[in-house]
C-alpha positions in Angstrom: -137.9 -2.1 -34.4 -136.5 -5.0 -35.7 -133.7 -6.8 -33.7 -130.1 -6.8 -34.5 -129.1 -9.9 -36.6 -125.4 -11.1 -36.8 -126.5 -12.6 -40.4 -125.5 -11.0 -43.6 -126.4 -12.6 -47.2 -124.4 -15.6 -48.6 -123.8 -15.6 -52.1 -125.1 -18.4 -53.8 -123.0 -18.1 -57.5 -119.7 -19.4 -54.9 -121.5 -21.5 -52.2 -120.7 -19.2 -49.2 -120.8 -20.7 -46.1 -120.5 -18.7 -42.6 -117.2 -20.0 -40.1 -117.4 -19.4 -36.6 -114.0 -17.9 -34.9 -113.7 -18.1 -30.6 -112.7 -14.7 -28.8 -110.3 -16.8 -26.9 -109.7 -13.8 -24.6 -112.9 -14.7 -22.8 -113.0 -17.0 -19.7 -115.0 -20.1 -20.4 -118.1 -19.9 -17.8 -118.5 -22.4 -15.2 -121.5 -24.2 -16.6 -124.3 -23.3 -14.0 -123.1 -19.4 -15.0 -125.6 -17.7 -17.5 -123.1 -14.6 -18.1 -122.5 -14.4 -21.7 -118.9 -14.6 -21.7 -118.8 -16.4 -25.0 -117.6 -14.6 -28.1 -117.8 -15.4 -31.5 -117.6 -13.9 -35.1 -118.6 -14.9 -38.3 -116.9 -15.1 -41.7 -117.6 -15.6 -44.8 -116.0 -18.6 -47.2 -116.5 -20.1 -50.7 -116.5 -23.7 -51.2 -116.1 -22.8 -54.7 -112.4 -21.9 -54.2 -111.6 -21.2 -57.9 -114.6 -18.8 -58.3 -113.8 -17.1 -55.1 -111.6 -14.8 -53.6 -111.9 -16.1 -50.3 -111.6 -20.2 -50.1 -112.2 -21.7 -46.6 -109.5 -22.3 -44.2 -108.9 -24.8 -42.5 -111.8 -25.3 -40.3 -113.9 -28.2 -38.1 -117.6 -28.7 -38.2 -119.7 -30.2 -34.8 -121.9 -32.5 -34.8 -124.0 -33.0 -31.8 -127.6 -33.0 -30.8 -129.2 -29.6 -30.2 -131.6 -31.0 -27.4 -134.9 -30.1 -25.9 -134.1 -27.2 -23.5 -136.2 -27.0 -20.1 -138.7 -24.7 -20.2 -138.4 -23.6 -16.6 -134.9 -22.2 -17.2 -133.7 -19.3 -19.1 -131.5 -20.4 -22.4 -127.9 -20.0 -22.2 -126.6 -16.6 -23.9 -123.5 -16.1 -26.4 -122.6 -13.3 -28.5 -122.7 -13.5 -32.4 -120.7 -10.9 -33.9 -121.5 -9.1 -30.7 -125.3 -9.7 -31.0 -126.7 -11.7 -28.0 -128.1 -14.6 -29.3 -129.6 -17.6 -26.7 -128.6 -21.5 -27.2 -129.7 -24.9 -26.7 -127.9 -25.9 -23.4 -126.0 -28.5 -25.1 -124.5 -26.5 -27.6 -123.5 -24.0 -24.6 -122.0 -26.8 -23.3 -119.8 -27.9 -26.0 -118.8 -24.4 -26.8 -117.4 -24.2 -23.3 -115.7 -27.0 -24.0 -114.3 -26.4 -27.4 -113.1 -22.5 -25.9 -111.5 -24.4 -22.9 -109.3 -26.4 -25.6 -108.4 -23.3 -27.3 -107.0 -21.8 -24.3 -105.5 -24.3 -23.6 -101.3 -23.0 -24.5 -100.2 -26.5 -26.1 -101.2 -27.4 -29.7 -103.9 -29.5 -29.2 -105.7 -29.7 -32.8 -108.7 -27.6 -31.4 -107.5 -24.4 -32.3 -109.4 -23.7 -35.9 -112.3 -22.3 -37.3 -115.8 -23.9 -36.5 -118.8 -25.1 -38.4 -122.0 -25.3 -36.0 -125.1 -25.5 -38.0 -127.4 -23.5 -35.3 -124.8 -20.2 -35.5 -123.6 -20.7 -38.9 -127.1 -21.1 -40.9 -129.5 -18.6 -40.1 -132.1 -21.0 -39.0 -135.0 -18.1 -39.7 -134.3 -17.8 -43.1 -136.1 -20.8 -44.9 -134.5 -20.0 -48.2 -131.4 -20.0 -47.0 -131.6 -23.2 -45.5 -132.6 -24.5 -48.5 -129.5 -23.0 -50.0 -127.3 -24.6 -47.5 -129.0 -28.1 -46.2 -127.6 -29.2 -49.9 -124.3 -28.0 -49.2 -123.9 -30.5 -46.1 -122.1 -32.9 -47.8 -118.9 -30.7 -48.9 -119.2 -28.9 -45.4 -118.4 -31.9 -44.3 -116.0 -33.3 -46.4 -114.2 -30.1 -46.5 -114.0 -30.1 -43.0 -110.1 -31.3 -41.2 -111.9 -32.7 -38.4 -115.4 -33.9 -37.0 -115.7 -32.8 -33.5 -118.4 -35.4 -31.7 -120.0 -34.1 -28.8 -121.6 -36.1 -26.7 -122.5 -34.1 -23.2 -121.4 -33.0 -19.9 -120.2 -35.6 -17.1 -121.9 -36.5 -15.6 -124.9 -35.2 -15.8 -126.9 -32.8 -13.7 -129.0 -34.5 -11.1 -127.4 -37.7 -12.1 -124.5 -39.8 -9.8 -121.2 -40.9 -11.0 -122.3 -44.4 -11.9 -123.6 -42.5 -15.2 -120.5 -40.6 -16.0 -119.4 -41.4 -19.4 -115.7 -40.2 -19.7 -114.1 -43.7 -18.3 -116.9 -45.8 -20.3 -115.8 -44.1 -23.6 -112.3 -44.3 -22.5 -113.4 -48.2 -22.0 -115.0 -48.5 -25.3 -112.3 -46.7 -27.2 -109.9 -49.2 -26.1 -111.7 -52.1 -27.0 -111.8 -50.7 -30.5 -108.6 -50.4 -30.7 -107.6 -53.7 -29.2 -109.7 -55.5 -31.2 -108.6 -54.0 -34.6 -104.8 -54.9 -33.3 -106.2 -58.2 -32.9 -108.6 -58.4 -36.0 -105.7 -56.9 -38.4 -102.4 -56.8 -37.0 -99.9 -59.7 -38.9 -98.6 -61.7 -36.9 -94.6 -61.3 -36.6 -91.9 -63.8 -34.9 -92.6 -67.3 -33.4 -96.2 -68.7 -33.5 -98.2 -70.1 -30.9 -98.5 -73.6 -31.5 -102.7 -72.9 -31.2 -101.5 -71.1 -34.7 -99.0 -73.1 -36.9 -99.9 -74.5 -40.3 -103.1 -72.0 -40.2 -103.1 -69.2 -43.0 -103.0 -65.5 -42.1 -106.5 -65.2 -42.3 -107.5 -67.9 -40.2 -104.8 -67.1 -38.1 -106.5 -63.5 -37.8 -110.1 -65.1 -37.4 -108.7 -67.5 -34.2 -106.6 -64.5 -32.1 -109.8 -62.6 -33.1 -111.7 -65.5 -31.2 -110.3 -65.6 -28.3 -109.8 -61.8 -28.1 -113.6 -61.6 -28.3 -114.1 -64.8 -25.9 -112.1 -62.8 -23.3 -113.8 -60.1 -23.5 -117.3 -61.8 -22.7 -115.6 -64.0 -19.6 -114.6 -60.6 -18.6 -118.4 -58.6 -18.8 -120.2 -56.9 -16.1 -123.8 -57.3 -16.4 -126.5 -57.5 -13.7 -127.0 -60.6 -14.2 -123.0 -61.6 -15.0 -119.6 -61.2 -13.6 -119.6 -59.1 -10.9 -116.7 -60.3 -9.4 -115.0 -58.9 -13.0 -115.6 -55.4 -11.2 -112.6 -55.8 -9.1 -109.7 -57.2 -12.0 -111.1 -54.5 -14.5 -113.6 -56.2 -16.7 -115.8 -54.5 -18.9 -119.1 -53.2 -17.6 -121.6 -53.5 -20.4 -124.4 -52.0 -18.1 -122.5 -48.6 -18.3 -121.3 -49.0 -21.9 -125.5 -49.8 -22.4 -126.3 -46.3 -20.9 -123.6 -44.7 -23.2 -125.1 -45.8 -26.3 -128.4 -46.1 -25.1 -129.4 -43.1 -22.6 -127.3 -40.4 -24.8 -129.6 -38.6 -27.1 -126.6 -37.7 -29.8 -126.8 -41.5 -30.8 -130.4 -41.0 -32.1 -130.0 -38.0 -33.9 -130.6 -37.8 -37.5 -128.2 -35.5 -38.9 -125.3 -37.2 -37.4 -125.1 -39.6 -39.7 -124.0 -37.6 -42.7 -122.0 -35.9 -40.5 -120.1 -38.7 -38.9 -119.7 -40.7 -42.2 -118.3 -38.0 -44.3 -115.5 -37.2 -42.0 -112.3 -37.6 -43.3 -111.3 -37.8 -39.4 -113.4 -37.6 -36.5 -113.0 -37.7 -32.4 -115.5 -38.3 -29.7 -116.0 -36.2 -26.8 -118.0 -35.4 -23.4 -117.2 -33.8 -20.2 -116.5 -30.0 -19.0 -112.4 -29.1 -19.1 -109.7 -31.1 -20.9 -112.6 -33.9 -20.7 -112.4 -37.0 -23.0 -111.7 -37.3 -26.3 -110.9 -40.4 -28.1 -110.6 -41.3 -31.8 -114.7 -41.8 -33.9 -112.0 -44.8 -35.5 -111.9 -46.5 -32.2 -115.4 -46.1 -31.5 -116.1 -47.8 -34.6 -114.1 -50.5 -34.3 -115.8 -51.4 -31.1 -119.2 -51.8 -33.0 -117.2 -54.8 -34.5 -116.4 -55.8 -31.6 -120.1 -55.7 -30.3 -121.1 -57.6 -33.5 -119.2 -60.8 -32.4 -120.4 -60.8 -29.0 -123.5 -60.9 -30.4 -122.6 -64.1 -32.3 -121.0 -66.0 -29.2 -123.5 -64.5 -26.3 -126.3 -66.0 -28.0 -125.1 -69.3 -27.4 -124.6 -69.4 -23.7 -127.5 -68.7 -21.2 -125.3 -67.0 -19.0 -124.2 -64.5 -21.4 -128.1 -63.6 -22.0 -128.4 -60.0 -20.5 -125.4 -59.7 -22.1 -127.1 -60.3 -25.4 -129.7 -57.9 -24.4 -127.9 -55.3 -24.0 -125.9 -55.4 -27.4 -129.0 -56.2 -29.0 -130.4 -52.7 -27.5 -127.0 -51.1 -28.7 -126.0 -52.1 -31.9 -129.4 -50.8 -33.4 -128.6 -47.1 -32.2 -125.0 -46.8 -33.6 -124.8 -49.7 -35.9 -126.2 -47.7 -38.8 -123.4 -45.7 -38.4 -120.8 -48.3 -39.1 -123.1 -49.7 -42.1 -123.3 -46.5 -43.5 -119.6 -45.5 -43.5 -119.0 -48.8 -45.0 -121.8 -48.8 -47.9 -120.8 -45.1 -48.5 -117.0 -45.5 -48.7 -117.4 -48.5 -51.0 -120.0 -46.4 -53.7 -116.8 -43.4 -53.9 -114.3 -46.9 -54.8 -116.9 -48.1 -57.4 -116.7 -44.3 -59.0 -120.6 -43.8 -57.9 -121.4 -40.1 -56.6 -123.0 -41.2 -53.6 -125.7 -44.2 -51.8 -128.7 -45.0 -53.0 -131.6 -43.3 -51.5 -133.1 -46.7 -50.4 -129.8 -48.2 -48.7 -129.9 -44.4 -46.4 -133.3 -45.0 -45.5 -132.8 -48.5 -44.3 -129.5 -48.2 -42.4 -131.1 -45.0 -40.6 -134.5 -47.1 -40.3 -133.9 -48.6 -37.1 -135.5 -48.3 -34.1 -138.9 -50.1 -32.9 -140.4 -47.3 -31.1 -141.1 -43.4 -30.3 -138.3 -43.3 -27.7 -135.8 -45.4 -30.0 -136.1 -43.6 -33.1 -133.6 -41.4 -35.2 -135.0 -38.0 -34.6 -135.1 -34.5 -36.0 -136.7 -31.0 -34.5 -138.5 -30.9 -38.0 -139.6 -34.0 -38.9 -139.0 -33.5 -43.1 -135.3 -33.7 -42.0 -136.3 -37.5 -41.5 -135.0 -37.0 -45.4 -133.4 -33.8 -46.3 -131.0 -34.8 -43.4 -129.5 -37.9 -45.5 -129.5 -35.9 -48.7 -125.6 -35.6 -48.7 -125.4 -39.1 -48.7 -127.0 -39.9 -51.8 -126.3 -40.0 -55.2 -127.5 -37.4 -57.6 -130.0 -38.7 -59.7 -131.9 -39.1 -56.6 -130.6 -36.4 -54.6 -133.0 -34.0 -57.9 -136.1 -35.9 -57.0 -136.4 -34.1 -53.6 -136.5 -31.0 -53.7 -135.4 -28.8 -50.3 -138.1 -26.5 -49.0 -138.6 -25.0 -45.5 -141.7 -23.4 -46.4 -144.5 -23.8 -45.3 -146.6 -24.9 -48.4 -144.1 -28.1 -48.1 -145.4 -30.9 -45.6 -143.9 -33.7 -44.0 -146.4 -35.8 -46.4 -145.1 -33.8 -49.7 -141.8 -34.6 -48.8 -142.6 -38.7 -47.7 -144.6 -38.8 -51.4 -141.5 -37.7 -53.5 -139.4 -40.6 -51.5 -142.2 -43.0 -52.5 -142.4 -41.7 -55.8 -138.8 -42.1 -56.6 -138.4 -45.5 -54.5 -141.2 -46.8 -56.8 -140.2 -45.8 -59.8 -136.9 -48.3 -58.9 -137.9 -51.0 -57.3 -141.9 -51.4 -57.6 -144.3 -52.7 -55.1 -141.7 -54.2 -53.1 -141.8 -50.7 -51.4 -144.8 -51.5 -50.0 -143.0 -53.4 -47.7 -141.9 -50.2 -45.6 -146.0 -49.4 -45.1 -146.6 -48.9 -40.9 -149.4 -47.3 -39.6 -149.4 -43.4 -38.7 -151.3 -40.6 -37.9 -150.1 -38.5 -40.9 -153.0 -40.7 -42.8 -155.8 -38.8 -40.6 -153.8 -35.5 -39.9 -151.7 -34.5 -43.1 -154.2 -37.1 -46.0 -151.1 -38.8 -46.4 -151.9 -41.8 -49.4 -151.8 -45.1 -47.9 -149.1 -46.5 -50.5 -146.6 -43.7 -48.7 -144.4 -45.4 -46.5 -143.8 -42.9 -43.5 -140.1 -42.9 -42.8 -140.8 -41.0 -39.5 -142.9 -43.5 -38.1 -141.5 -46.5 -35.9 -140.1 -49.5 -37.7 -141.9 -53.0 -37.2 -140.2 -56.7 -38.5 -141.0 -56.5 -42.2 -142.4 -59.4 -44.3 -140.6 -58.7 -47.9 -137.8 -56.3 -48.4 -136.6 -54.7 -51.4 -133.9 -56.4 -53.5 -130.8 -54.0 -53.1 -128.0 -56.3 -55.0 -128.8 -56.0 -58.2 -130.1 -58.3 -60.9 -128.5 -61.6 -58.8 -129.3 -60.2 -55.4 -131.6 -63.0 -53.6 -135.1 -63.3 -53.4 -136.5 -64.6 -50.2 -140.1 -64.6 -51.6 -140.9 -64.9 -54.8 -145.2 -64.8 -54.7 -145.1 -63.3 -58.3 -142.1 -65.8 -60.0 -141.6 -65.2 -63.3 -142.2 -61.6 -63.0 -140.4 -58.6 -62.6 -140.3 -55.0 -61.8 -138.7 -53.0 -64.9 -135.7 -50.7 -63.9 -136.5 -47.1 -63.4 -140.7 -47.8 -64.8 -142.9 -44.9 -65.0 -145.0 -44.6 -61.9 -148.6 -43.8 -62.8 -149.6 -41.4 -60.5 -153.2 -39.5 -60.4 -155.3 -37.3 -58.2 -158.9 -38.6 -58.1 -161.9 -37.2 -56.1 -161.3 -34.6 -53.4 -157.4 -34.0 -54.2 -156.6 -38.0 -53.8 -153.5 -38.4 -54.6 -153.6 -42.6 -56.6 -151.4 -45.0 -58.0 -151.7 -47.1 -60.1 -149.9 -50.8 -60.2 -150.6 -53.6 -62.2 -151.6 -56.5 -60.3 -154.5 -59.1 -59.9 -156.9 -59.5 -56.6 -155.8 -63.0 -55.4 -158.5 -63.8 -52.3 -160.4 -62.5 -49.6 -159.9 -62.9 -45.8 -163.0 -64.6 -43.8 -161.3 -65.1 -40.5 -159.0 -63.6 -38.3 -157.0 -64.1 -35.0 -156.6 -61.9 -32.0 -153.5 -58.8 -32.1 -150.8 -60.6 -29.7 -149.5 -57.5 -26.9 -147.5 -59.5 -24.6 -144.0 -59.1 -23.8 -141.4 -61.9 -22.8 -140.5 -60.4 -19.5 -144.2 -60.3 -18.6 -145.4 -62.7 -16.5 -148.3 -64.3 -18.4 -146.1 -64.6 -21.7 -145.9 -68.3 -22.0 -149.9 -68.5 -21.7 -150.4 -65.8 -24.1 -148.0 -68.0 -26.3 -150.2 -71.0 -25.9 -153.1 -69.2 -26.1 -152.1 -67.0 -29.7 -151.1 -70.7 -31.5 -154.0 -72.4 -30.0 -156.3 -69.9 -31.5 -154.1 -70.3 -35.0 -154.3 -73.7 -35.1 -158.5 -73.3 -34.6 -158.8 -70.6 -37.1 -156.6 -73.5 -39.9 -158.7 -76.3 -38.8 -160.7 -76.5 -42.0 -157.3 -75.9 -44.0 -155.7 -78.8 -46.1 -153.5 -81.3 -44.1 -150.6 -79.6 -45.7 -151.5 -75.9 -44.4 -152.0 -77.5 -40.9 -148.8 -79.2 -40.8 -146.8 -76.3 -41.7 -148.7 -73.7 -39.2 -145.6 -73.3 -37.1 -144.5 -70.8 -40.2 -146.7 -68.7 -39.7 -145.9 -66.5 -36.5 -142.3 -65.9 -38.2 -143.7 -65.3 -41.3 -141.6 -68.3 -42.5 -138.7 -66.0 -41.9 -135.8 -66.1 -39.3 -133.2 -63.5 -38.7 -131.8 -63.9 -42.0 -133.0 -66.0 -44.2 -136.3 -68.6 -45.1 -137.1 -70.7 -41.9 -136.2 -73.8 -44.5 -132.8 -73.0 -44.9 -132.3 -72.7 -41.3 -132.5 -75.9 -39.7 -136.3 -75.5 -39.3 -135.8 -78.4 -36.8 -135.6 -75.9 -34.0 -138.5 -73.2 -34.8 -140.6 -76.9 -34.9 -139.3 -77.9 -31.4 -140.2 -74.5 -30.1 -143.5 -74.4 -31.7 -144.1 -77.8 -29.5 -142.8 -76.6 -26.5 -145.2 -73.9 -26.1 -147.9 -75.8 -26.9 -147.4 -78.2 -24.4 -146.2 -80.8 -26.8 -142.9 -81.5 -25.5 -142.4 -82.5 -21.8 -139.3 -80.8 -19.6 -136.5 -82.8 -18.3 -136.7 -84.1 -15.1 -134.2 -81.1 -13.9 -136.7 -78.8 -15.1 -139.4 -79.7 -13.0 -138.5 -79.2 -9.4 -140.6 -76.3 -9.8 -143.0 -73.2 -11.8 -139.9 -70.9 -12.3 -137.5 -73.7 -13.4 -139.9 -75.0 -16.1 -140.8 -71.9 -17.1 -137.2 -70.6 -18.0 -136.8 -73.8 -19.7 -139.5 -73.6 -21.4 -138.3 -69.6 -22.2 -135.1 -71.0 -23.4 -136.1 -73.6 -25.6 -138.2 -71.7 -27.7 -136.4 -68.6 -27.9 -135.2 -69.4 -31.0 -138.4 -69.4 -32.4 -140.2 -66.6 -30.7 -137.7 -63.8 -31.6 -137.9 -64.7 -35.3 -141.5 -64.1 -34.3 -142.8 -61.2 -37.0 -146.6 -61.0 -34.7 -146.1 -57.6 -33.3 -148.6 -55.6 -34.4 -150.2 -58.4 -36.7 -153.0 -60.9 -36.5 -153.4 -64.3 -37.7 -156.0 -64.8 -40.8 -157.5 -67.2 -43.1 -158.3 -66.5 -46.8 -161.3 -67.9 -48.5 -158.9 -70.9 -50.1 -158.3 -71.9 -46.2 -155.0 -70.6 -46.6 -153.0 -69.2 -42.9 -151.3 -66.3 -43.1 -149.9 -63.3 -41.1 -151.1 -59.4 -41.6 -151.2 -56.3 -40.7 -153.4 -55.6 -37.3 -156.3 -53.4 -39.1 -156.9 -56.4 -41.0 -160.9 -57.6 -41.2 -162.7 -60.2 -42.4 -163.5 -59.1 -46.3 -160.2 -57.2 -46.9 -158.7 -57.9 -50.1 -155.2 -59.8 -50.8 -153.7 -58.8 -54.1 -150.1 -59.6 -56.2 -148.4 -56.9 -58.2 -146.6 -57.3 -61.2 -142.8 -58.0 -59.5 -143.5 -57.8 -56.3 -142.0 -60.9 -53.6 -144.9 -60.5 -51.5 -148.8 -60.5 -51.1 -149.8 -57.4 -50.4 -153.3 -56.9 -47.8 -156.1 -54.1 -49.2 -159.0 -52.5 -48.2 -161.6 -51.5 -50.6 -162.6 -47.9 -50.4 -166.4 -47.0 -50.3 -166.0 -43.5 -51.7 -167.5 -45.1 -55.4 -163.8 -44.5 -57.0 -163.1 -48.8 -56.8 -160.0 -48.1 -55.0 -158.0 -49.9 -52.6 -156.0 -48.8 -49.3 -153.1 -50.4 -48.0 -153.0 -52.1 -45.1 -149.6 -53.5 -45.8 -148.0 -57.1 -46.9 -148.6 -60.2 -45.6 -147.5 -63.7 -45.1 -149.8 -66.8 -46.8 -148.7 -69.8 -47.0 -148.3 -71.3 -50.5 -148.7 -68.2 -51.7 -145.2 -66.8 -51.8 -143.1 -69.0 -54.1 -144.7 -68.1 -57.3 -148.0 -70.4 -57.3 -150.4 -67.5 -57.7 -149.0 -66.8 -61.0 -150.3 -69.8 -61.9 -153.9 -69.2 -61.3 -156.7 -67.8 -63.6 -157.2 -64.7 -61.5 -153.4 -63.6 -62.5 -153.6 -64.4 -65.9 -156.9 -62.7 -66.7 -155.3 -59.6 -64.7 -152.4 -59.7 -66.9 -153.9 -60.4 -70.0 -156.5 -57.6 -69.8 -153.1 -55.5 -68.5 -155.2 -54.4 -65.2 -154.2 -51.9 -62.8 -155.3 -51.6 -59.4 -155.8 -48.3 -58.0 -154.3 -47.3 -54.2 -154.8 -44.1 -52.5 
């Protein structure tokens, strides 16, 4: 016999959704208690109003991380319309909560109808997520209020030190102190510091010093622990809120959080904390200053480390709202498919990346975010005939069809290539990010170019992407382009870290073995070597345009070139934090990660993926800012694999377009073939 199921059909025709109502007559468990004492019923509501009898009430939707429950203890139990039904730990959690603020006997904004995805989707009905996942985007626009929850406090097992409640109080009131700062108008007498200075500048200066006390104020490991004492701001804890909370890496949050109309942040058991998502946000402004003025002072460095850990897992957030917001003023429905993917593409490994329990929600989950004409090119499905790798080729598919080879770009290396025969020209979206060289140009027809290795040319809006299966079920593209060069040397893969203690030698070593592998290259190529590990890219911008002065000083000093100060020498560990700091402005612009040095058969240095061999084959493509690395395949089809784009020099400002190998391609309109 079957068992019972709280779930009865939505209709479709009037996009029913399911609301969730507390039995507030029910105690709220302590949270070690496993007794079911949670009650909650389901009703049906139209977010179709006119076509509907019953349009939704007022109601809230959460947004939190389900989490990975341990398999030595029994689930949590609630009852669903009377039905037990067993729930992540963290949801139990946040239900406790929520019920606690609905007892509670003052008017405290809690006391609505709720939203929960896991109760309110029946998440064993693949059709009918399909039939909902789409419907995200007016759930959560239609809610009054985004609850955020971030966990208990503090955590089991864990001391006080990692309670969050005063941290996010902390954080909250940053955010709000610095927009009071960044935005309020000044009113009465000025300061002298601000006379004759316009509103804005005068906004940009109290801003400044706001921001300037803030850092004198920081509590790092390394910083300010005498702050602890006159209540300064400990970035170590603020580090572990951002950074050791699982709901900051969750994918499906960010639809959620940036199509609130309103939203609050939570954790804790009880009345716990709750501040205002604005605040929060605000804060990430805040962060993004520090950044600015950290960087220039040693002292402030862990300081800089630990912003430059958190503004990747919440920054996206901020970007998002901003990008997404500003597409509704321009009258657009919704982002671009390729801005989501890029503001949510942003963490460097496994244990840093936005995650999903199913791995295709690395898309479907941003769906409500984008606009429509892309939103049809994906099509939902739980099923199982629908992979991860179906679902990554319709993004590539659609990305090409936009903005051409420059997709390429996003290639990384997976396992889906071996497991699921995903194509090689797929970027995998659920993979870990690495420093790009190339991007795609988002800003429209006088957006910049960084690299422009096929000037002249260009990739026609919205072309029509050639797409074929070949031999056993290959699934090919085809791009026009021409076969530049061959590689007949390569470097060694750099793995060390900075904080390890043989990084300077394995510098020295790495730019040493460079310098060997160009010395048969033109006097020009050797003198301009130091591009290479950056891919003559900083942060921002082309190495040229950014005082290249410094990545050239830094370059020297590893190699021994420039002597330390006398200061500097009293012993190992002073020269070697000198030496640290004086090229760290050119080693974290560093792109090497994963990559090996190479020359091509012109004696040409470049940068490219690690697979790389001698004999692989470097190619341009019609449009495209960067040289792109292939394999030939030996399956006797003459195709090519991508290993991903690379760095040459004088190859990336246009000059192969001015060869016979381009214009022959282009004349004879070739295409090359990647699977």
């Amino acid at each position: 016999m079957a068992p019972a199921s709280p779930y009865k059909p939505l209709d479709r025709a009037t996009q029913e959704i399911r609301l969730l109502t507390f039995d507030i007559s029910q105690k709220a468990p302590p949270e070690s208690d496993s007794v079911p004492v949670i009650s909650l019923s389901l009703s049906h509501v139209s977010l179709s109003a006119p076509y509907s009898s019953t349009p939704a009430p007022p109601f809230q939707a959460l947004s939190y991380v389900w989490g990975i429950p341990n398999p030595d203890e029994p689930l949590p139990t609630i009852l669903l319309d009377g039905v037990p039904m067993t729930v992540t730990p963290n949801l139990h959690s946040a239900l406790c909560f929520l019920l606690s603020q609905q007892q509670q006997p003052e008017d405290n904004d809690f006391k609505t109808s709720f939203w929960i995805d896991a109760l309110c989707i029946n998440q064993a009905d693949n059709d009918e997520k399909a039939f909902q996942v789409p419907l995200m985007s007016q759930i959560y626009t239609s809610a009054t209020r985004v609850f955020v929850w971030l966990g208990l406090l503090p955590r089991p097992g864990e001391g006080p030190h990692r309670d969050c409640g005063c941290t996010l109080k902390t954080v909250a009131w940053l955010g709000s102190m610095f927009r009071e700062q960044a935005k309020k108008k000044r009113e009465g007498p000025l300061p002298s510091a601000l006379e004759g200075l316009s509103e804005e500048d005068q906004r940009r200066r109290v801003t400044q010093g706001f921001v300037w006390t803030v850092l004198q104020y920081s509590i790092t490991r390394d910083y300010g622990q005498e702050n602890a004492k006159s209540g300064g701001f400990d970035f170590e804890r603020i580090w572990q809120l951002f950074c050791e909370r699982p709901y900051w890496r969750r994918l499906w949050i960010v639809q959620e959080v940036v199509l609130a109309r309103k939203a609050v942040v939570a954790c804790g058991s009880g009345e716990g904390v709750v501040v205002d998502w604005e605040d929060v946000q605000d804060a990430l402004q805040l962060f993004e200053w520090m950044i600015l003025y950290s960087n220039i002072d040693p002292k402030y460095r862990r300081l800089y480390e630990l912003l430059g850990d958190i503004m990747p897992s919440v920054m996206h957030l901020e970007e998002a709202t901003n990008v997404y917001r500003l597409s509704l003023r321009e009258g657009k429905d919704g982002m671009r498919l390729m801005e989501v993917l890029l503001f949510t593409d942003c963490a460097d490994g496994e244990d840093k990346a936005i995650q999903a329990t199913d791995p295709r929600d690395r898309i479907y989950g941003l769906l409500g975010l984008i606009r429509e004409s892309d939103r049809k090119k994906i099509p939902v499905d739980y099923s199982d005939k629908t992979t991860v790798s179906t679902v990554l080729t319709h993004v590539a598919t659609a990305l090409i069809q936009e903005y051409g080879p420059d997709v390429l770009c996003y290639h990384r290396e997976t396992a889906r290539w071996a497991d699921e025969g995903l194509p090689s020209w797929v970027p995998d979206w659920t993979a870990p990010r690495r420093p790009t060289i190339g991007s795609v140009k988002l800003d429209g027809p006088g957006g910049v170019l960084h690299f422009e290795a096929t000037k002249g040319t260009h990739w026609p809006l919205n072309s029509t992407v050639v797409i074929a299966v070949i031999g056993e079920s290959k699934l090919a593209l085809f791009l026009p382009g021409a076969v530049m060069s061959t590689v007949v040397r390569i470097g060694s893969e750099f793995t060390s870290a900075s904080g390890q203690e043989n990084y300077l030698v394995a510098c020295r070593a790495w730019l040493e073995e460079l310098q060997q592998l160009a010395s048969e290259s033109d006097e020009v190529a050797r003198d301009n070597i130091w591009r290479v590990p950056m891919a003559d890219f900083s942060l921002v911008t082309r190495a040229e345009l950014e005082t290249p002065e410094r990545y050239i000083h830094g370059f020297n000093v590893l190699l021994g070139r420039v002597a330390p100060p006398v200061e500097a020498q009293t012993s190992e560990e002073t020269k070697r934090s000198w030496m640290l700091s004086e090229s760290w402005d050119y080693c974290r612009a560093w792109k090497i990660y994963g990559r090996r040095a190479f020359v091509d058969a012109s004696g040409r240095p470049g940068l490219a993926p690690r697979q790389t061999s001698p004999g692989d084959t470097i190619a341009l493509f019609r449009g495209g800012q960067v040289p792109v690395m292939l394999r030939e395949t030996n399956d006797g089809i003459h195709g090519y694999r991508v290993l991903g784009t690379c760095y040459i020099h004088a190859l990336m400002d246009g000059e192969g377009t001015e060869t016979t190998q381009w214009a022959e391609a282009f004349s004879s309109s070739q295409q090359i073939l990647l699977v």
